[in-house]
N, C-alpha and C positions, 0 to 999 in steps of 0.2 A: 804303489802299495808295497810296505814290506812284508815280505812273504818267508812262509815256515821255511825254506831252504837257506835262503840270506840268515835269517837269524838264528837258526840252528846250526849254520856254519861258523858264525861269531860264537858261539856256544865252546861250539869244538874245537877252534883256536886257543880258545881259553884254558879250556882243562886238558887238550895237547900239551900248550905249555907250563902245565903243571903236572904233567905226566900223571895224569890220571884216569886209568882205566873206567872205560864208558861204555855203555849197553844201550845200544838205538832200538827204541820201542815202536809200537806203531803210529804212536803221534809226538813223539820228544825222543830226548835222553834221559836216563838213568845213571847215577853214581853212585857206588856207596865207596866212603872215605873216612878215614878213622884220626883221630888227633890221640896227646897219650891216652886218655881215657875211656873215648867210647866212641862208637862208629855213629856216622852222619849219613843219611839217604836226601839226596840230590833228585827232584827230575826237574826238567825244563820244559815247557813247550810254548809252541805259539798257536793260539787260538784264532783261528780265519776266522770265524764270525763277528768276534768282535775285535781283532785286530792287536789281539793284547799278546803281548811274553810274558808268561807264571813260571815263575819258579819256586819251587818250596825246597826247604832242608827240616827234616825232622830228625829226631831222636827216642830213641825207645824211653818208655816214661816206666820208671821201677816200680811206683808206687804213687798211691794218690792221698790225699788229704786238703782241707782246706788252703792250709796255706803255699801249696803249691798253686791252688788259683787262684792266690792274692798274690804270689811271684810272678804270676803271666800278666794282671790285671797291672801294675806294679810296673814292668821291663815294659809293656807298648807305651805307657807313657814315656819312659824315656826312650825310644826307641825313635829314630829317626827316620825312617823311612822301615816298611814293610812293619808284621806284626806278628805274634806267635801267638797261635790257638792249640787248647789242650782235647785232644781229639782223642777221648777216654776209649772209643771203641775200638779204636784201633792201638791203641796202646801208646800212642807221641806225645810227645811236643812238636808243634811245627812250627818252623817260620814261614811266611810266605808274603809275595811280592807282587803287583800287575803294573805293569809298564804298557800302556796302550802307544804304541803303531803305527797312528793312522798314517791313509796316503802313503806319499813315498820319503815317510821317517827312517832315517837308517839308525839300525841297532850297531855298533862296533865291541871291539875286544876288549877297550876300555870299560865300557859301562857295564858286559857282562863281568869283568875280575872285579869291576867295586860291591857289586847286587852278591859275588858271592863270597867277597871278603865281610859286607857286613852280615848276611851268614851265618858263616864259621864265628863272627866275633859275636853278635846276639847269641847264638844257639851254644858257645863255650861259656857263656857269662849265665847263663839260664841251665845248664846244665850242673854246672858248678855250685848256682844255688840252691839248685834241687837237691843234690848229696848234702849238702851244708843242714840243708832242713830234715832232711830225713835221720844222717846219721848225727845231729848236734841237736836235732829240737829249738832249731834256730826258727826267729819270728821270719816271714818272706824280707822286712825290708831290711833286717840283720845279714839276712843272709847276701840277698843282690848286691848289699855294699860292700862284703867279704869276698864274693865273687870277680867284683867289677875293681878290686884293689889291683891297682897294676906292679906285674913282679917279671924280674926278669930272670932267665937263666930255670937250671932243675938243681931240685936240692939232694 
C-alpha cells in the first residue's frame, strides 16, 4: 500500500525542485505561490482511508455573479482531468484532484509536477476569466476564450 510518507515525499521533491517554500501540516502540505497576478494556495494530502492523494489549488474569488458560475460550469467541461468548484463561503475558486492509491501503486515526481502544472494552468486560465468578466462585463464563454488565447512573453 502507498502510504502518506511515500507520497508526501514525491510531493516534496516536486516543489523542492521548484523551490517552493512549503509548511507541513498535520496531515499534508501547504503552499501558497503567487504568478504575476495573484497568489495560489496548494495543499496536498494523502487520505489512508481511502487510499486516495487530494490536492487542491485555489484562489481568492473577488467577486461573485452569475456568470462567474457559468465560467466554472463552462472550464470542467473542457478541463481534463480534476475540476474547479466555487466555494462562495470561503471566498475561492478551487481546483481539485483524487488520484486513488490503492495496494502498492507508486505515486512519483513526475505525476505530482503534471497534477500541479495542470493547476497553475486551469486555475491561471479561470482566473484570468474572472477579471475579464468582472472588469469588461464579458459573457463566461467570451471571457474563458480570451483567457485561454495563448500569448507569449510580458508586454
Amino acid at each position: 500500500m502507498a502510504g502518506p510518507v511515500e507520497v508526501l515525499d514525491a510531493v516534496f521533491v516536486a516543489l523542492t525542485q521548484r523551490q517552493w517554500n512549503w509548511e507541513r501540516t498535520e496531515d499534508g502540505i501547504q503552499v501558497t505561490t503567487s504568478n504575476l497576478v495573484t497568489d495560489f494556495f496548494f495543499n496536498f494530502v494523502f487520505d489512508e482511508g481511502s487510499e486516495t492523494f487530494l490536492m487542491t489549488c485555489a484562489f481568492s474569488l473577488e467577486s461573485h455573479d452569475e456568470e462567474i458560475a457559468r465560467l466554472i460550469t463552462l472550464m470542467n467541461f473542457r478541463t481534463r482531468f480534476g475540476h474547479l468548484v466555487l466555494e462562495e463561503e470561503a471566498g475561492v475558486i478551487m481546483w481539485r484532484y483524487g488520484l486513488p492509491l490503492p495496494g502498492n501503486t507508486v505515486f512519483n515526481v513526475c505525476q505530482c509536477e503534471e497534477l500541479i502544472n495542470q493547476a497553475l494552468q486551469n486555475c491561471d486560465i479561470c482566473y484570468k476569466a474572472m477579471k475579464f468578466i468582472e472588469e469588461n462585463q464579458m459573457s463566461a464563454q467570451g471571457a474563458m476564450e480570451m483567457a485561454s488565447f495563448p500569448t507569449q512573453g510580458n508586454a
